[in-house]
C-alpha atoms as an extended CHARMM CRD file, in Angstrom:
* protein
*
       158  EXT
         1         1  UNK       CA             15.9990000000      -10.0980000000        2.6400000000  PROA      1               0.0000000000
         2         2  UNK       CA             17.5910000000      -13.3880000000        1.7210000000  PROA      2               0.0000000000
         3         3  UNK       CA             17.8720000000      -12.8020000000       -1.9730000000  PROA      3               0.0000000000
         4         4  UNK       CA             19.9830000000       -9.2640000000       -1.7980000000  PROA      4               0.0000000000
         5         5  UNK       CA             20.3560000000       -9.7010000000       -5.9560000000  PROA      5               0.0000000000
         6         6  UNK       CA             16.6670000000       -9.0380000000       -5.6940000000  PROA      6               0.0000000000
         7         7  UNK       CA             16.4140000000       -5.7170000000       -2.9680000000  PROA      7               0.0000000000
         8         8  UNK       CA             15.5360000000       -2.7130000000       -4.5020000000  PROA      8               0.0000000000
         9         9  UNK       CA             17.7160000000       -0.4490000000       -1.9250000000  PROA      9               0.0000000000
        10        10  UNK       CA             17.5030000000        3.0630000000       -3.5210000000  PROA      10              0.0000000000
        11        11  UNK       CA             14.3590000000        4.8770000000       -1.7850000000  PROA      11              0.0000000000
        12        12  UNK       CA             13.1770000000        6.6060000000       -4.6920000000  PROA      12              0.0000000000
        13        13  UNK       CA             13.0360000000        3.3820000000       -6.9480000000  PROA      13              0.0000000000
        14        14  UNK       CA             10.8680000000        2.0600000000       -4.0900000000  PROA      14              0.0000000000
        15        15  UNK       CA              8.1700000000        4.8570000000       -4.5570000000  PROA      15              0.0000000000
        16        16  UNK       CA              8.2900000000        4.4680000000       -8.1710000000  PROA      16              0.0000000000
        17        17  UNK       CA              6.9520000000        0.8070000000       -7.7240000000  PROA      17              0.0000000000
        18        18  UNK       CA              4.0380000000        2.4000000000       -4.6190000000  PROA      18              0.0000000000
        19        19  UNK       CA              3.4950000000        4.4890000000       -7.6070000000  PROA      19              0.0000000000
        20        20  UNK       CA              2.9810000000        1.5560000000      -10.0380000000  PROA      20              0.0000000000
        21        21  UNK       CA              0.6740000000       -0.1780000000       -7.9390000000  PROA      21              0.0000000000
        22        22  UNK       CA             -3.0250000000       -0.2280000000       -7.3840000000  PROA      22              0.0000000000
        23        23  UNK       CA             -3.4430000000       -1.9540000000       -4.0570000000  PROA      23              0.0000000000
        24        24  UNK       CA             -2.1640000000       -1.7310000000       -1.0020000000  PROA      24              0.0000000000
        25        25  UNK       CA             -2.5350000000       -4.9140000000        1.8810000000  PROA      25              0.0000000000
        26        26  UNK       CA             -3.0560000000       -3.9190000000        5.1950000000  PROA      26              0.0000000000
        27        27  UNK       CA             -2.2620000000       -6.5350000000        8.0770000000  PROA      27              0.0000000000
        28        28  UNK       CA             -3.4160000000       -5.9930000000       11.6690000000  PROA      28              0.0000000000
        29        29  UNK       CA             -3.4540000000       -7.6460000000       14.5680000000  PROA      29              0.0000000000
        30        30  UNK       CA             -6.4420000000       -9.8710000000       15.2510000000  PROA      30              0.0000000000
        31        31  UNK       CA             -6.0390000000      -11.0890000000       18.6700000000  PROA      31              0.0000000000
        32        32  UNK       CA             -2.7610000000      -13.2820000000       17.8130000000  PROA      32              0.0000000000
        33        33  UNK       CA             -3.5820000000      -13.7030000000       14.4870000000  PROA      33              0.0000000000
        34        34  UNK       CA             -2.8350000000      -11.5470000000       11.2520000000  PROA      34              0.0000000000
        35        35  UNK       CA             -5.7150000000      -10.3860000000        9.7300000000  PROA      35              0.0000000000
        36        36  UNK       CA             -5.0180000000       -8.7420000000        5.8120000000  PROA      36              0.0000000000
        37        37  UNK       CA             -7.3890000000       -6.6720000000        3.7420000000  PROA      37              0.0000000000
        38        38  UNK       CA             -6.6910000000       -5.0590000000        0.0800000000  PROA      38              0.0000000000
        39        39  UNK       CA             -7.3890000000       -0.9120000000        0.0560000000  PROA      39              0.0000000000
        40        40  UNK       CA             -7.0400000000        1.2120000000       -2.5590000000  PROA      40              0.0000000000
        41        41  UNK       CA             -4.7110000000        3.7330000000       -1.2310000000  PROA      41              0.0000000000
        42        42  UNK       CA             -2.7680000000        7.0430000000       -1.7160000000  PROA      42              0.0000000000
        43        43  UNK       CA              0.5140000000        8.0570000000       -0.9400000000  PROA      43              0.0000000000
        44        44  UNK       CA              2.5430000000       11.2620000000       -0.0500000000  PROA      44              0.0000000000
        45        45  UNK       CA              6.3190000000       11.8560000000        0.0730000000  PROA      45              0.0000000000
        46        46  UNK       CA              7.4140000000       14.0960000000        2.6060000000  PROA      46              0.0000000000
        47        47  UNK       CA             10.9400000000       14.8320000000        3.9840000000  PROA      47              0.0000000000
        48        48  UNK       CA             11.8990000000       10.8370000000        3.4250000000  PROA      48              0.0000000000
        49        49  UNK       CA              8.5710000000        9.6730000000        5.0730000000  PROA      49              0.0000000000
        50        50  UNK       CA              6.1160000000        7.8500000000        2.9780000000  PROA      50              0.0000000000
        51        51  UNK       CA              2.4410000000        8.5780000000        4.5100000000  PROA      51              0.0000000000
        52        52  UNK       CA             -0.3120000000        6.1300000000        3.1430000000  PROA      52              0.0000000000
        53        53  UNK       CA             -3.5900000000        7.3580000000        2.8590000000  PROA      53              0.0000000000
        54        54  UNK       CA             -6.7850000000        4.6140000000        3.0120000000  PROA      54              0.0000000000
        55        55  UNK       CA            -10.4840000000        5.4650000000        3.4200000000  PROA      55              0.0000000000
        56        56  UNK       CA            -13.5310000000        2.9300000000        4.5240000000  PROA      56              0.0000000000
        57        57  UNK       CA            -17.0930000000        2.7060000000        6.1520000000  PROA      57              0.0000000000
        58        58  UNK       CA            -16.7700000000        4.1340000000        9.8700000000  PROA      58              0.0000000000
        59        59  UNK       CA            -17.5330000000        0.6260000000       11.5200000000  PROA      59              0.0000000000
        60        60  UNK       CA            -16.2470000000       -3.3680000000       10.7960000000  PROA      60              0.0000000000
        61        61  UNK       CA            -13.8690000000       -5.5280000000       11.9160000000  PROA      61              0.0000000000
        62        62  UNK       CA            -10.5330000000       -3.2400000000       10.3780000000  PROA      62              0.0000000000
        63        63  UNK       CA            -11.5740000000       -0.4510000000       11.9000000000  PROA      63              0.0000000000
        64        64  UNK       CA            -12.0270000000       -2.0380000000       15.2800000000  PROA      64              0.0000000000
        65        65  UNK       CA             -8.6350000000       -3.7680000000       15.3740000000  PROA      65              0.0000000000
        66        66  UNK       CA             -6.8940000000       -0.8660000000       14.4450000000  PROA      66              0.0000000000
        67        67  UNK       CA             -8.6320000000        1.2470000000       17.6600000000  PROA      67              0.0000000000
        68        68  UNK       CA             -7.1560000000       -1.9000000000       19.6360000000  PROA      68              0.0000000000
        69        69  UNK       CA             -3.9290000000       -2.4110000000       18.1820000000  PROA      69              0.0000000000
        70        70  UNK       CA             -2.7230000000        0.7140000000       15.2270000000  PROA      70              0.0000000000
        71        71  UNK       CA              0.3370000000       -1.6050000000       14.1650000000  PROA      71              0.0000000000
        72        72  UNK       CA              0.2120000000       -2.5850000000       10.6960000000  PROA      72              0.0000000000
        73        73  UNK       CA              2.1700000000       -4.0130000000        8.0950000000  PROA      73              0.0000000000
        74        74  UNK       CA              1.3030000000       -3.0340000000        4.6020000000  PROA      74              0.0000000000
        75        75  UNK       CA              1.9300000000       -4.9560000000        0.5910000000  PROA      75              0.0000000000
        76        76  UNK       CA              1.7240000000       -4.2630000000       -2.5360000000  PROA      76              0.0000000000
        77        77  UNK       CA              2.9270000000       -5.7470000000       -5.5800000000  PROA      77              0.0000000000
        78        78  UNK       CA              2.4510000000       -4.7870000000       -9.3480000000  PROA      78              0.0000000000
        79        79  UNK       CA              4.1640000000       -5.7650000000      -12.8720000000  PROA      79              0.0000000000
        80        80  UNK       CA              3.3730000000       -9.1990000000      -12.9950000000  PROA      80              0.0000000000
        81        81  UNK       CA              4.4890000000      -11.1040000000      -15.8780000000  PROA      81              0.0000000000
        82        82  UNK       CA              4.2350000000      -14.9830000000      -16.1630000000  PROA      82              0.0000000000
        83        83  UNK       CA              7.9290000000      -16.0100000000      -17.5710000000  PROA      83              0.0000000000
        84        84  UNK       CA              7.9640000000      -19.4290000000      -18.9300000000  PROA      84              0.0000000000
        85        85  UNK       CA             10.6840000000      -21.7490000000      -19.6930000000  PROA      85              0.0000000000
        86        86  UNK       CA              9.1510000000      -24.3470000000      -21.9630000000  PROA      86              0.0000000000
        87        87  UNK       CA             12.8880000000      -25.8920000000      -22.3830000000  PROA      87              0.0000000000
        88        88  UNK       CA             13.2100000000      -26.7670000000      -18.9040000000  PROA      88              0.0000000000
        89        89  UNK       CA              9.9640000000      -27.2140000000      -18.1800000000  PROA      89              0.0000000000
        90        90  UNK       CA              8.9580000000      -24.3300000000      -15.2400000000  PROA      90              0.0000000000
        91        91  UNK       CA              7.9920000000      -21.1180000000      -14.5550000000  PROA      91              0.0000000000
        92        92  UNK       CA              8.1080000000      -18.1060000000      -13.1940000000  PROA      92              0.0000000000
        93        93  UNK       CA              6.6860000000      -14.9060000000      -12.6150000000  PROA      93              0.0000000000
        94        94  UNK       CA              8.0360000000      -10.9700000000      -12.7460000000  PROA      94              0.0000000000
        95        95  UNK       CA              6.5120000000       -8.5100000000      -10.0020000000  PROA      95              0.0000000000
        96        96  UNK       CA              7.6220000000       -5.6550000000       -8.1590000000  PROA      96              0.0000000000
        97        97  UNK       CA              6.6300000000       -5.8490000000       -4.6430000000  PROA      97              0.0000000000
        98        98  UNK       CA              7.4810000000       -3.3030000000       -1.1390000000  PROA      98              0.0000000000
        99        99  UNK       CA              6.7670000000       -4.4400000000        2.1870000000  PROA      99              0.0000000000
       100       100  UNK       CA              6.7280000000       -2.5050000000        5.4080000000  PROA      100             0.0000000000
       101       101  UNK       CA              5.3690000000       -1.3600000000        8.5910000000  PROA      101             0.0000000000
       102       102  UNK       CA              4.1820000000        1.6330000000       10.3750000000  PROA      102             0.0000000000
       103       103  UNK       CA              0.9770000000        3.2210000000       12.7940000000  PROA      103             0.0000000000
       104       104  UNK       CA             -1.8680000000        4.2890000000       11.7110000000  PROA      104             0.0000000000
       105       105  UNK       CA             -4.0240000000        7.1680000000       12.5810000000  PROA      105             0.0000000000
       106       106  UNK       CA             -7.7260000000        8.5510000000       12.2050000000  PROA      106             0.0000000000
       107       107  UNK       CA             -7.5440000000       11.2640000000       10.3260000000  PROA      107             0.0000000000
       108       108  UNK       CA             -9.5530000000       14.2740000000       11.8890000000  PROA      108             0.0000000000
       109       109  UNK       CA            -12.9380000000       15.2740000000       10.2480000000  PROA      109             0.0000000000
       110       110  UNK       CA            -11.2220000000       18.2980000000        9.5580000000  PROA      110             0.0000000000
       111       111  UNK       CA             -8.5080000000       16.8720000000        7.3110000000  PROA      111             0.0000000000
       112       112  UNK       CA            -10.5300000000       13.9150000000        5.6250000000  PROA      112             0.0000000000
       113       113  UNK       CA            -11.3740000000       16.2150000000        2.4490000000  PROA      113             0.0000000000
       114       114  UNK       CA             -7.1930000000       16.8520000000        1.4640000000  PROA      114             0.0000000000
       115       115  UNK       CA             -6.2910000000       12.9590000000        2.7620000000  PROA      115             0.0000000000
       116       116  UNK       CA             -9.1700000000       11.9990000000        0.1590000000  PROA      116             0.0000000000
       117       117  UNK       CA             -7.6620000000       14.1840000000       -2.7130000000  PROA      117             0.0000000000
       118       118  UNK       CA             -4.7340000000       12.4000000000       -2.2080000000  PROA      118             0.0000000000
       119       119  UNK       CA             -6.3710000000        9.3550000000       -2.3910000000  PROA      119             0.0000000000
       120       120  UNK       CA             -7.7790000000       10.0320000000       -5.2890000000  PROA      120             0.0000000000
       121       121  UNK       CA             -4.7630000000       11.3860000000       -7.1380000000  PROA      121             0.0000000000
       122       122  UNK       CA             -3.1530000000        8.0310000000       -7.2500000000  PROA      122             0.0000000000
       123       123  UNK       CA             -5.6530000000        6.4770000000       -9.5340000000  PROA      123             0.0000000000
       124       124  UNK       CA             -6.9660000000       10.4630000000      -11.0700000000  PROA      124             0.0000000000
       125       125  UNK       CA             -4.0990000000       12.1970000000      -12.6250000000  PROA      125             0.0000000000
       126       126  UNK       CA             -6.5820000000       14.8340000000      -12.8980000000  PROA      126             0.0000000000
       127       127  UNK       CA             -8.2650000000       16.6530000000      -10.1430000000  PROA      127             0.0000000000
       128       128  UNK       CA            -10.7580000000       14.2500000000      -10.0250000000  PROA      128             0.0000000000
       129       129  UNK       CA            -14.4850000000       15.7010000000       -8.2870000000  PROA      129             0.0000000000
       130       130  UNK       CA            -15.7660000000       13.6570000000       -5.9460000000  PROA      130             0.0000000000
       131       131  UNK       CA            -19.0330000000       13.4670000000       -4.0020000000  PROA      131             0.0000000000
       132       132  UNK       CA            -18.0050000000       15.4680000000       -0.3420000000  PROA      132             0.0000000000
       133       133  UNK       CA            -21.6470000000       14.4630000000        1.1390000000  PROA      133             0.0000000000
       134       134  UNK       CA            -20.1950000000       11.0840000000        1.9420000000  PROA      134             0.0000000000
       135       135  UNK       CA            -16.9590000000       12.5660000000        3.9580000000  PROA      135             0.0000000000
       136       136  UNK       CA            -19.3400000000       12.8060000000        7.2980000000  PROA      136             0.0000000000
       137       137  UNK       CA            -19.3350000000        9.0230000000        6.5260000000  PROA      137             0.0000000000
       138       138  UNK       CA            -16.1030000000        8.0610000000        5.8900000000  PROA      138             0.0000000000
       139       139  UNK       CA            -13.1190000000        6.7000000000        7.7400000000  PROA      139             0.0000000000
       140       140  UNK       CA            -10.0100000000        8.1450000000        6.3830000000  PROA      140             0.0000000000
       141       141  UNK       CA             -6.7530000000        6.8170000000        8.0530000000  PROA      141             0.0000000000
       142       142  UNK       CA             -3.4100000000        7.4940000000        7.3020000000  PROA      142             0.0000000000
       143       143  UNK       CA             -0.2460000000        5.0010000000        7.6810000000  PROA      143             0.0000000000
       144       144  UNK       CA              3.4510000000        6.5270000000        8.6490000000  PROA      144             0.0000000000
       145       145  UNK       CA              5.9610000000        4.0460000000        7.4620000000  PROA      145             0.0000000000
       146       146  UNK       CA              8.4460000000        3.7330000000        9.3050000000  PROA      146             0.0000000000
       147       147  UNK       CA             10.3530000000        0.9000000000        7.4040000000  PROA      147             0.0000000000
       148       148  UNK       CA              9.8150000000       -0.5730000000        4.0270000000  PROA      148             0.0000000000
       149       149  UNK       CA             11.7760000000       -2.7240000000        1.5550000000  PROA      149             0.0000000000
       150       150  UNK       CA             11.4850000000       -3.1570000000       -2.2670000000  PROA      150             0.0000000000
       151       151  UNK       CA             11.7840000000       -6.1470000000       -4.3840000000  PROA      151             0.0000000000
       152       152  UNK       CA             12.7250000000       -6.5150000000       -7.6940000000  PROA      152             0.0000000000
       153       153  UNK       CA             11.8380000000      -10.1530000000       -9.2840000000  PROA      153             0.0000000000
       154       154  UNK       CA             12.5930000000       -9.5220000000      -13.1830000000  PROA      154             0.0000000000
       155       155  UNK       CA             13.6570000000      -12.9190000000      -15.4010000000  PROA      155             0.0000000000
       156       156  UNK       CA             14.2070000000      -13.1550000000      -18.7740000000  PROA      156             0.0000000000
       157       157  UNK       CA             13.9970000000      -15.8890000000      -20.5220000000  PROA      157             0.0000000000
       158       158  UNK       CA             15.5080000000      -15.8660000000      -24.5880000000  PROA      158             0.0000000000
């Protein structure tokens, strides 16, 4: 990261951002060229490992290149604040943001009904009930991170 003053370096201030947010970018490979899509996601914590959960329709173009290629790179980005500076004339703006990478996987039929509670927790605090007739007809995938970094972008201006 070029501005260090900026990294967020402590993992558990990292989650507590993933926590904050509300969407999570997914980039895959699209035959030399990055292709990105927003999901709604959730997230577990386990043993240091971040796991991202994501759900969709069964067939399209994201669920194709990840059978060719399960690569990804993932964004998200939340606290946004314009910051203006009316005496210099500019502006800014405050966010949070982590980037990283990982694989994905297809969840199993078998497991699609916990990776969806999951899911649902991060926007539910509650144990949200959800319609499980549609499971047979979703794609639930899952993304191990295997690195991530976390950016801080906070300025005041008095």
């Amino acid at each position: 990261m070029r501005r260090s003053d900026r990294e967020i370096k402590d993992f558990n201030e990292i989650v507590e951002v993933m926590e904050k947010c509300d969407v999570c970018r997914i980039a895959l490979n699209d035959d030399g060229y990055p292709y990105i899509v927003p999901l709604n996601f959730g997230m577990t914590v386990e043993d240091g490992v971040v796991t991202l959960y994501f759900h969709s329709a069964l067939e399209g173009t994201k669920i194709d290149l990840i059978r060719k290629d399960n690569r990804a790179t993932f964004e998200m980005d939340c606290g946004h604040e314009l910051v203006t500076d009316e005496e210099h004339g500019n502006c800014t703006m405050n966010y949070r943001s982590v980037i990283g990478r990982g694989l994905i996987e297809f969840v199993p039929d078998n497991e699609k009904f916990g990776a969806l509670k999951i899911l649902m927790a991060h926007y539910h605090k509650e144990d949200f009930p959800f319609n499980e007739k549609v499971i047979p007809m979703t794609a639930v995938f899952k993304l191990t991170v295997s690195e991530m970094t976390g950016k801080n972008r906070l300025k005041i201006v008095k």
